[in-house]
Jmol script that loads the backbone (N, CA, C; Angstrom):
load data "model"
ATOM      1  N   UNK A   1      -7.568  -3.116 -11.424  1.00  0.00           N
ATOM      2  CA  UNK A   1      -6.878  -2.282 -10.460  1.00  0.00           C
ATOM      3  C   UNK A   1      -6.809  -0.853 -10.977  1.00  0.00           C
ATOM      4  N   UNK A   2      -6.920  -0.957 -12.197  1.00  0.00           N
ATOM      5  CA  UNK A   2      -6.444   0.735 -12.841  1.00  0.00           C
ATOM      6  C   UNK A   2      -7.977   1.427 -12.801  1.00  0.00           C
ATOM      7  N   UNK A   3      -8.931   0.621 -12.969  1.00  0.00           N
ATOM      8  CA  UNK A   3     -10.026   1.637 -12.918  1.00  0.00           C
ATOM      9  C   UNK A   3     -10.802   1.534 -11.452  1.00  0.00           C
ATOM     10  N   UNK A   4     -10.293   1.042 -10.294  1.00  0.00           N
ATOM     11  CA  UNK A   4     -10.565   1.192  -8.614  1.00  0.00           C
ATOM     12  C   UNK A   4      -9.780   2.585  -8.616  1.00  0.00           C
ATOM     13  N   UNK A   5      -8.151   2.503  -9.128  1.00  0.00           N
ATOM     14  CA  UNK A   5      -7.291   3.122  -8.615  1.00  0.00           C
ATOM     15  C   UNK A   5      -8.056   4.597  -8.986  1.00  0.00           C
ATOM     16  N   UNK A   6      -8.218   4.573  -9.700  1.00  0.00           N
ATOM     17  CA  UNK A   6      -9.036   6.352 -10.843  1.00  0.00           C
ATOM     18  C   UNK A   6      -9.528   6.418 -10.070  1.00  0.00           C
ATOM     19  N   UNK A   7     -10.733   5.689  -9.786  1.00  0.00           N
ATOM     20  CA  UNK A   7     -12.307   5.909  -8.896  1.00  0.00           C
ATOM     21  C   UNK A   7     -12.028   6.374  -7.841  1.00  0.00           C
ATOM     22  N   UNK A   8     -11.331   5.634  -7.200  1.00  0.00           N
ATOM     23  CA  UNK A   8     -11.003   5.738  -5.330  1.00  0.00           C
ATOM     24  C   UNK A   8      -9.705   6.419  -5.012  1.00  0.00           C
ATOM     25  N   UNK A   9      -8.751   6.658  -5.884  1.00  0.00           N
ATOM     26  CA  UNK A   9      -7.583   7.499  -5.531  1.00  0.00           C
ATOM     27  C   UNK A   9      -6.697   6.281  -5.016  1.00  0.00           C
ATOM     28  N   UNK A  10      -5.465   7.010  -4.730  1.00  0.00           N
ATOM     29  CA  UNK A  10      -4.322   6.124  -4.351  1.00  0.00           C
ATOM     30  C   UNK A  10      -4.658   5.831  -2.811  1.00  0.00           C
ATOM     31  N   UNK A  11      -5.853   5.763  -2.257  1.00  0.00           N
ATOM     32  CA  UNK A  11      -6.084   4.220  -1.635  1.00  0.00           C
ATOM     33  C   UNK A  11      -6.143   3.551  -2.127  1.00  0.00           C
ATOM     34  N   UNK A  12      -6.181   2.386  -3.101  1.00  0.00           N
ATOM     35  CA  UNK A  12      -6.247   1.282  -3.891  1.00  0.00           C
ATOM     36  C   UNK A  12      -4.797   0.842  -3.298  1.00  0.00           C
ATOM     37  N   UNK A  13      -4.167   1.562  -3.440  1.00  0.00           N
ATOM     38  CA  UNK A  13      -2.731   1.427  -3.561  1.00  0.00           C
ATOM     39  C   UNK A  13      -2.554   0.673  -2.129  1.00  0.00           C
ATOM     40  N   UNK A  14      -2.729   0.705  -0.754  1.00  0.00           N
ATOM     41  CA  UNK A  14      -3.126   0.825   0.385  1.00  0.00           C
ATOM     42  C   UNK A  14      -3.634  -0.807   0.285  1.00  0.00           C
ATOM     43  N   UNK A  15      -4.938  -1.048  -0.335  1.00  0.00           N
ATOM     44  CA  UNK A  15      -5.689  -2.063  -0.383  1.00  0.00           C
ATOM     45  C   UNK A  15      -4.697  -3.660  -0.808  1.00  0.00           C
ATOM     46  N   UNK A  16      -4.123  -2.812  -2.285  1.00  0.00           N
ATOM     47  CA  UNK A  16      -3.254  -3.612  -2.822  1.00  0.00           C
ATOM     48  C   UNK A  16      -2.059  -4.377  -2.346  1.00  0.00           C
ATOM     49  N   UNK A  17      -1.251  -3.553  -2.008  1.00  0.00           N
ATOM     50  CA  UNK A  17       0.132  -3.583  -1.093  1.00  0.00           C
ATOM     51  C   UNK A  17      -0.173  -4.204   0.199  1.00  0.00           C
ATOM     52  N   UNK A  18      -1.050  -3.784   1.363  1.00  0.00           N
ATOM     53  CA  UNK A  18      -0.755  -4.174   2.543  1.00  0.00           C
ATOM     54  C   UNK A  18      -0.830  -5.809   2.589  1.00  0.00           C
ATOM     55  N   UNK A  19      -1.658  -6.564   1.742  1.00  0.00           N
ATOM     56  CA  UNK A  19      -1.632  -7.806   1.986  1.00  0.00           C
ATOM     57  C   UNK A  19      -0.301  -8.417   1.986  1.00  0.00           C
ATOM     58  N   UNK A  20       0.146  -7.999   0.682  1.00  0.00           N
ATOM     59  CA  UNK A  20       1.591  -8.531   0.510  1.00  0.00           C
ATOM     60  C   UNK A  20       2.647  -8.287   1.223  1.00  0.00           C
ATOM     61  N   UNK A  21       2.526  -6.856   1.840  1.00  0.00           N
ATOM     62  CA  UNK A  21       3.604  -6.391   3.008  1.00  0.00           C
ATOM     63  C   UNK A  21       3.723  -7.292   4.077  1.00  0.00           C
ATOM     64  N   UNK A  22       2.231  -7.637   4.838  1.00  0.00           N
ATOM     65  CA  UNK A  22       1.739  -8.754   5.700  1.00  0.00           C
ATOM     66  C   UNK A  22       2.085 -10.026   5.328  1.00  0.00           C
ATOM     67  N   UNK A  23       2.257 -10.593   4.287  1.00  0.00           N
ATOM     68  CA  UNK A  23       2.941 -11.710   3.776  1.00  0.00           C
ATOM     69  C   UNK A  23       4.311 -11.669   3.999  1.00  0.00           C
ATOM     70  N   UNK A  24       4.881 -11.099   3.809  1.00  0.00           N
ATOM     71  CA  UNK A  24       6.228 -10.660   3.594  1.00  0.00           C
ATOM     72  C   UNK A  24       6.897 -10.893   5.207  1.00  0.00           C
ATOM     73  N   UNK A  25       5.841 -10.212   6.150  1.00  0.00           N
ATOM     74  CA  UNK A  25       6.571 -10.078   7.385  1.00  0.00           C
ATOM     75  C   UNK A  25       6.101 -11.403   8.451  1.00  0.00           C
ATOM     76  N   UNK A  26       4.477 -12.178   7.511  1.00  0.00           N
ATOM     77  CA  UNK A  26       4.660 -13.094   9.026  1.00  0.00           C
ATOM     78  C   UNK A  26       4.400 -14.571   8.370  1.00  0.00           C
ATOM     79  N   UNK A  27       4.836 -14.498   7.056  1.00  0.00           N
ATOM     80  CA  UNK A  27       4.848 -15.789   6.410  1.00  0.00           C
ATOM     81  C   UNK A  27       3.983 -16.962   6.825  1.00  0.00           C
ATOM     82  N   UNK A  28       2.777 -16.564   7.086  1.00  0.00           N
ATOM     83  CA  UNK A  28       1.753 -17.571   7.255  1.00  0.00           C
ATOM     84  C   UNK A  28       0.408 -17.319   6.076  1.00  0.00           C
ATOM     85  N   UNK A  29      -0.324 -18.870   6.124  1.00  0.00           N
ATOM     86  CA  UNK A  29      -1.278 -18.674   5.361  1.00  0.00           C
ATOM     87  C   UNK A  29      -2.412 -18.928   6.014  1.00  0.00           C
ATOM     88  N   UNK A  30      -2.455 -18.746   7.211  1.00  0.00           N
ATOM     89  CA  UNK A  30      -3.552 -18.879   8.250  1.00  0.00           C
ATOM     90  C   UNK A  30      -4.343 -17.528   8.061  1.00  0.00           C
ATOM     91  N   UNK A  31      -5.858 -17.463   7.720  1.00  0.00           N
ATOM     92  CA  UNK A  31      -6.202 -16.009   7.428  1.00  0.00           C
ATOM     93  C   UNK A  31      -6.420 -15.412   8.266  1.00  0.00           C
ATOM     94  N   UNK A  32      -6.638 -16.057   9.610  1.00  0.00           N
ATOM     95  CA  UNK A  32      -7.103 -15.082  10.837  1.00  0.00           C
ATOM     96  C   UNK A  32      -5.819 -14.296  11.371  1.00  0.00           C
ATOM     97  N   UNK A  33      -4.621 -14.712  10.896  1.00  0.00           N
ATOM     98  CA  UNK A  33      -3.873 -14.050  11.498  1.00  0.00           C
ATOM     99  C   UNK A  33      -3.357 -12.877  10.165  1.00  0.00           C
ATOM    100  N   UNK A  34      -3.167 -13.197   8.540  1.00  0.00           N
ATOM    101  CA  UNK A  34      -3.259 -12.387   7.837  1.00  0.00           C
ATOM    102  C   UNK A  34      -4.067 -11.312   8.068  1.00  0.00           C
ATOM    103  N   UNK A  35      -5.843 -11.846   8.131  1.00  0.00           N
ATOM    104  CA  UNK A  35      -6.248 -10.382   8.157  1.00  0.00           C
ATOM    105  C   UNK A  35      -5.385  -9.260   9.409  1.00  0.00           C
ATOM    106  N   UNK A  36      -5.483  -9.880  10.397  1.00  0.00           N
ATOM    107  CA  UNK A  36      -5.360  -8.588  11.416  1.00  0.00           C
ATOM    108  C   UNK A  36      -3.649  -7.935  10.812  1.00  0.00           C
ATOM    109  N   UNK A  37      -3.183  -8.621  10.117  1.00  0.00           N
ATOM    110  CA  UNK A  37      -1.787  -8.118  10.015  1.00  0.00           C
ATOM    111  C   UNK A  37      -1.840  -7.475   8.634  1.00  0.00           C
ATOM    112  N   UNK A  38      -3.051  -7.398   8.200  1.00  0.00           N
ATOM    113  CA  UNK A  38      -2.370  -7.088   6.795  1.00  0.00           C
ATOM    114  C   UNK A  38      -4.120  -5.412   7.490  1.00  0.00           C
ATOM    115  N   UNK A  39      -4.619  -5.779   8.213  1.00  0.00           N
ATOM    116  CA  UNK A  39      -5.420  -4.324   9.352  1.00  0.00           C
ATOM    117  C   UNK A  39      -4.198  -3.540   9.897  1.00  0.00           C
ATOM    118  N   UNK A  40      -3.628  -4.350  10.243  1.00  0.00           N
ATOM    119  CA  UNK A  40      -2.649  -3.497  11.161  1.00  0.00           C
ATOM    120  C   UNK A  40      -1.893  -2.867  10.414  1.00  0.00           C
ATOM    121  N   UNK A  41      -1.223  -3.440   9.136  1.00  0.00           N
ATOM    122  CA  UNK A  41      -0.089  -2.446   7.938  1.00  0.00           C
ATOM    123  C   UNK A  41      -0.813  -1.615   7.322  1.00  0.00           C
ATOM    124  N   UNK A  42      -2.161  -1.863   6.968  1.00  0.00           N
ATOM    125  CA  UNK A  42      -2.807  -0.649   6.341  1.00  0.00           C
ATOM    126  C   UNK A  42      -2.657   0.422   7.370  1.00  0.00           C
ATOM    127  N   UNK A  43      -3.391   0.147   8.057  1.00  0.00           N
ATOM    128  CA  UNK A  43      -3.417   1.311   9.168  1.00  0.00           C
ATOM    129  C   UNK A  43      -2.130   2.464   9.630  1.00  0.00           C
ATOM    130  N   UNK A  44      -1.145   1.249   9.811  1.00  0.00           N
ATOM    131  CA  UNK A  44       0.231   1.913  10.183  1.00  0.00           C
ATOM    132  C   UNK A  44       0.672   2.990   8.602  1.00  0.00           C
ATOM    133  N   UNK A  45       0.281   2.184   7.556  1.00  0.00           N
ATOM    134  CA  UNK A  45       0.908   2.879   6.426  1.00  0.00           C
ATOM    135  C   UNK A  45       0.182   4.239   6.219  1.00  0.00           C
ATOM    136  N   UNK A  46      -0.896   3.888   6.632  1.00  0.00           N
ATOM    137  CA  UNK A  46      -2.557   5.245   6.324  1.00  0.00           C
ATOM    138  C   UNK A  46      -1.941   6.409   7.092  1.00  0.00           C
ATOM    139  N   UNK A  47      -1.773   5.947   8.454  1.00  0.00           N
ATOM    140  CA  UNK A  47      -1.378   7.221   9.834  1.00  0.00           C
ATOM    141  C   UNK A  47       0.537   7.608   9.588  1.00  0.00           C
ATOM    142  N   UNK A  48       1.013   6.768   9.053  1.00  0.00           N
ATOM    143  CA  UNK A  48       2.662   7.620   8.759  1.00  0.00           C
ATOM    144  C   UNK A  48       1.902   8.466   7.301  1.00  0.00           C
ATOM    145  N   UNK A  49       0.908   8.163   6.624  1.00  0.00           N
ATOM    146  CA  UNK A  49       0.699   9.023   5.588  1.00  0.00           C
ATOM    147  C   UNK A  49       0.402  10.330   5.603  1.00  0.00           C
ATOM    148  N   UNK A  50      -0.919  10.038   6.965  1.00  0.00           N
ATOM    149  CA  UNK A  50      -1.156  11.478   7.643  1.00  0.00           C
ATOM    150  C   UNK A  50       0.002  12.390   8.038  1.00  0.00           C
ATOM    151  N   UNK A  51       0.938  11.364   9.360  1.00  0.00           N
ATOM    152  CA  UNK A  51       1.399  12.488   9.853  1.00  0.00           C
ATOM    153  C   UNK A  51       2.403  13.091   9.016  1.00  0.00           C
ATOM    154  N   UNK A  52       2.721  12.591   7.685  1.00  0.00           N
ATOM    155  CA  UNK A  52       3.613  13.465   6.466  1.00  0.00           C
ATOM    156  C   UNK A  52       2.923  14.141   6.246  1.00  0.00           C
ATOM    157  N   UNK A  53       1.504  14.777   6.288  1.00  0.00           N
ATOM    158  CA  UNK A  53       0.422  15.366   5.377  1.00  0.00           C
ATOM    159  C   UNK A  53       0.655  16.814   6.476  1.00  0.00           C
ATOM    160  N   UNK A  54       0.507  16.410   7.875  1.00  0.00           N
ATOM    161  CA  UNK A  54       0.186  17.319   8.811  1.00  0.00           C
ATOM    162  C   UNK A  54       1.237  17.773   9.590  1.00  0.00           C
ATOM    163  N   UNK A  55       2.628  17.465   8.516  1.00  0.00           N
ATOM    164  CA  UNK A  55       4.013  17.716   9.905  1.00  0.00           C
ATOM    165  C   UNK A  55       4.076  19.129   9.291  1.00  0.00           C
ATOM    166  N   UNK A  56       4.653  19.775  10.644  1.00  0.00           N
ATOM    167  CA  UNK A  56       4.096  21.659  10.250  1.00  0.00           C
ATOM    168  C   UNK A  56       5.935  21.843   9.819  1.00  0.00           C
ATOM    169  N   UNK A  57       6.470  20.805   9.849  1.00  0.00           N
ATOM    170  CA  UNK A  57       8.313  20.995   9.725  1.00  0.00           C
ATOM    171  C   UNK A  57       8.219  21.455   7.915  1.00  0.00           C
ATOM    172  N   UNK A  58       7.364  21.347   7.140  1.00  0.00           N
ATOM    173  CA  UNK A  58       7.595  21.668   5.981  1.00  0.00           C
ATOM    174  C   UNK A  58       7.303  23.122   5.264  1.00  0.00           C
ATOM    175  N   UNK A  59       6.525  23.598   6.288  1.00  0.00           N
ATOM    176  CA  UNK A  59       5.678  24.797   6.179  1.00  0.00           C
ATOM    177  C   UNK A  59       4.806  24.896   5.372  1.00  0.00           C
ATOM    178  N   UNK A  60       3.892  23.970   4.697  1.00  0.00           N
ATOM    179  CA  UNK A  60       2.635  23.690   3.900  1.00  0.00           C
ATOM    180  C   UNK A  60       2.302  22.161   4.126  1.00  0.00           C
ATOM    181  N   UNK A  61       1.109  22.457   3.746  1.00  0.00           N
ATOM    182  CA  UNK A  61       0.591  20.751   3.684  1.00  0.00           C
ATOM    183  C   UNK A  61       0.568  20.201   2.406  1.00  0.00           C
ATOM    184  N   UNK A  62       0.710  18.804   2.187  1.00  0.00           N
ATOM    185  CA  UNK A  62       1.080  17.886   1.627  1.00  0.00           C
ATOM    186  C   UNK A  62      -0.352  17.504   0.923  1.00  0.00           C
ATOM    187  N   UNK A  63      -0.702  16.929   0.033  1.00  0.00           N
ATOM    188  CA  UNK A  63      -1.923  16.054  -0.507  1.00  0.00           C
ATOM    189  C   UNK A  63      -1.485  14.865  -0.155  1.00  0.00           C
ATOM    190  N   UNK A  64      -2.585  14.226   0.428  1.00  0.00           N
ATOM    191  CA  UNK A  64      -2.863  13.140   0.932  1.00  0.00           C
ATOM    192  C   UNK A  64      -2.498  12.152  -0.215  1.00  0.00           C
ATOM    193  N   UNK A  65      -3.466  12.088  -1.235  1.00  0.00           N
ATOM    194  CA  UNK A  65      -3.149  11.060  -2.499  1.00  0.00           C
ATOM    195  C   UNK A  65      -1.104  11.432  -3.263  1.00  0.00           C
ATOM    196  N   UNK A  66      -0.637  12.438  -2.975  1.00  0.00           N
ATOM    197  CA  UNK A  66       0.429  12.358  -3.353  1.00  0.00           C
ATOM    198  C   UNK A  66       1.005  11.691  -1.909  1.00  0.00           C
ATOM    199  N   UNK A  67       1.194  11.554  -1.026  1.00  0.00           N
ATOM    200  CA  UNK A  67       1.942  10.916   0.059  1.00  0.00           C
ATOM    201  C   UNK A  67       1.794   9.465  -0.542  1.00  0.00           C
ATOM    202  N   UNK A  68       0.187   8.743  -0.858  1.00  0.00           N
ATOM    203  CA  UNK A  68       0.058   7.720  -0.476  1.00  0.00           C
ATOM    204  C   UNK A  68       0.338   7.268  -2.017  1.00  0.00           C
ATOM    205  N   UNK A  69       1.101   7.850  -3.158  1.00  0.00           N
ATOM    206  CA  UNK A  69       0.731   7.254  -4.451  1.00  0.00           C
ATOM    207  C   UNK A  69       2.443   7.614  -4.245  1.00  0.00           C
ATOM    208  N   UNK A  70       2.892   8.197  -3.287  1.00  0.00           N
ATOM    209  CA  UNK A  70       4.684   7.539  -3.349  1.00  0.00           C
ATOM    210  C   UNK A  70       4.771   6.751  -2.900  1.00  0.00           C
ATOM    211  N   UNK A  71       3.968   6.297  -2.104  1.00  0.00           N
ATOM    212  CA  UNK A  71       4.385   5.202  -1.151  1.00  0.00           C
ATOM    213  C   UNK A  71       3.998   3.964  -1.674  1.00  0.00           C
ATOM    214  N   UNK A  72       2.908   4.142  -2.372  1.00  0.00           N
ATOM    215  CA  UNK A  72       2.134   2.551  -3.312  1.00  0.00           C
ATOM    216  C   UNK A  72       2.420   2.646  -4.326  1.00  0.00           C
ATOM    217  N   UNK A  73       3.119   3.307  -5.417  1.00  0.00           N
ATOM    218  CA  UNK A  73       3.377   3.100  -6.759  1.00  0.00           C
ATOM    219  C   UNK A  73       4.681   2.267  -6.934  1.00  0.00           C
ATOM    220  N   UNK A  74       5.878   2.222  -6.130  1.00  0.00           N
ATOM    221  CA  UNK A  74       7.037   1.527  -6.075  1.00  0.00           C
ATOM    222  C   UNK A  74       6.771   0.273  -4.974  1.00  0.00           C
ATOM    223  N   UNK A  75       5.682   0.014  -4.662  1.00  0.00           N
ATOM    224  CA  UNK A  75       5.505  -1.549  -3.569  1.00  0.00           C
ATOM    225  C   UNK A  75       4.546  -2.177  -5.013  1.00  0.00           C
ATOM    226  N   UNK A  76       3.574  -1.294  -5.887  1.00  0.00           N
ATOM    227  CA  UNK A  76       2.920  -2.014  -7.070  1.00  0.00           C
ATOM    228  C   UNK A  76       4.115  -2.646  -8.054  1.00  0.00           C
ATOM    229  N   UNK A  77       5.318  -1.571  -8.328  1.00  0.00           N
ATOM    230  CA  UNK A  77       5.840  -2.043  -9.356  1.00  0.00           C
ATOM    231  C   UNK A  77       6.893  -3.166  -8.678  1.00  0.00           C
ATOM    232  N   UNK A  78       7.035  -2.891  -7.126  1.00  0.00           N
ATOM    233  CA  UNK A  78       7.987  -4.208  -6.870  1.00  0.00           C
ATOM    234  C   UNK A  78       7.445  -5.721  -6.975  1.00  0.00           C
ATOM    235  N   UNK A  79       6.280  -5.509  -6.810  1.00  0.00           N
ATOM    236  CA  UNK A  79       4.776  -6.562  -6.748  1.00  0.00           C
ATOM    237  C   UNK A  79       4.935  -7.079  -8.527  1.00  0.00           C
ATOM    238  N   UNK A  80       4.639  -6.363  -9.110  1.00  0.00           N
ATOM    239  CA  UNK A  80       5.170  -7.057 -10.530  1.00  0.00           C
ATOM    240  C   UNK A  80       6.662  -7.559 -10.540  1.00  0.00           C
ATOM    241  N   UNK A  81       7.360  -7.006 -10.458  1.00  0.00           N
ATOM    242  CA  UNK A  81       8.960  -7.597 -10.893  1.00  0.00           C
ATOM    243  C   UNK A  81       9.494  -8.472 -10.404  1.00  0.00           C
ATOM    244  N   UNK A  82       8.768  -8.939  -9.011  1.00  0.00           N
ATOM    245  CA  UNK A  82       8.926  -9.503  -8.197  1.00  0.00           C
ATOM    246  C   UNK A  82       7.957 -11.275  -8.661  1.00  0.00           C
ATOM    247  N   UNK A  83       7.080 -10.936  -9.286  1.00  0.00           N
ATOM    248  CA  UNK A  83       6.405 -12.150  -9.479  1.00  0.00           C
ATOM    249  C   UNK A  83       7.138 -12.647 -10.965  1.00  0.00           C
ATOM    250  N   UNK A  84       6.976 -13.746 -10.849  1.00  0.00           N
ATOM    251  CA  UNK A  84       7.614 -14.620 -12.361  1.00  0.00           C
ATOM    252  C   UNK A  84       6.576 -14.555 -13.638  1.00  0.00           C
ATOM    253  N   UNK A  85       6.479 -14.048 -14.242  1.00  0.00           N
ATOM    254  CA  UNK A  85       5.272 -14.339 -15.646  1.00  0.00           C
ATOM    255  C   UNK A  85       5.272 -15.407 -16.367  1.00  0.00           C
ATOM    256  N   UNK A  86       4.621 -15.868 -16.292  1.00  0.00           N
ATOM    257  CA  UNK A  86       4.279 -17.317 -17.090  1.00  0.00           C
ATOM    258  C   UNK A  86       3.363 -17.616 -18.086  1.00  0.00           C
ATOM    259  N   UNK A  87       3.832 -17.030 -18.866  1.00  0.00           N
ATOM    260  CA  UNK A  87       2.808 -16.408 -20.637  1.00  0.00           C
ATOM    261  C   UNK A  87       3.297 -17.529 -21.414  1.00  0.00           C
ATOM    262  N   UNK A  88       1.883 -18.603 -21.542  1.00  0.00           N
ATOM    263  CA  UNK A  88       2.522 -19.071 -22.664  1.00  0.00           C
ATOM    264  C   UNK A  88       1.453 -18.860 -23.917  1.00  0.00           C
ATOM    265  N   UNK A  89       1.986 -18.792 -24.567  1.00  0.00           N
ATOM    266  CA  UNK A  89       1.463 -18.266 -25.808  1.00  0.00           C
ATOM    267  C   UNK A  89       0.703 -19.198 -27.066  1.00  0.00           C
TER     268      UNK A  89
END
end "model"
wireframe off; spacefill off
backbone 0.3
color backbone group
């Protein structure tokens, strides 16, 4: 994940997260209905990214990879803390 994330920018972040967001909201493991839901949260998350990028209420524009690396760096680290580790040694 850390060397997509470099390569491709905080879309990764995007890639990463929406599945689990989509999990989260329609608790199925049927994939035909995951994919379109975990299409549909990317998307929704991509276009609220834009229109933070392009709202003229701030009086400059925003970088795209900083919108989308606030928004995916605290759903990555909830994604860890959130899972149980099971290291056995």
């Amino acid at each position: 994940v850390g060397c997509v994330t470099a390569f491709c920018g905080p879309l990764a972040f995007i890639g990463l997260s929406a599945p689990h967001i989509a999990r989260m909201f329609t608790r199925s493991d049927v994939h035909s209905v995951m994919l379109l839901n975990t299409m549909f949260i990317g998307v929704i998350v991509c276009l609220g990214s834009l229109f933070l990028v392009h709202t003229p209420w701030f009086g400059f524009q925003l970088p795209l990879n900083a919108v989308l690396s606030i928004f995916g760096a605290p759903v990555v680290i909830w994604l860890l803390i959130r899972r149980p580790l099971y290291l056995e040694l």
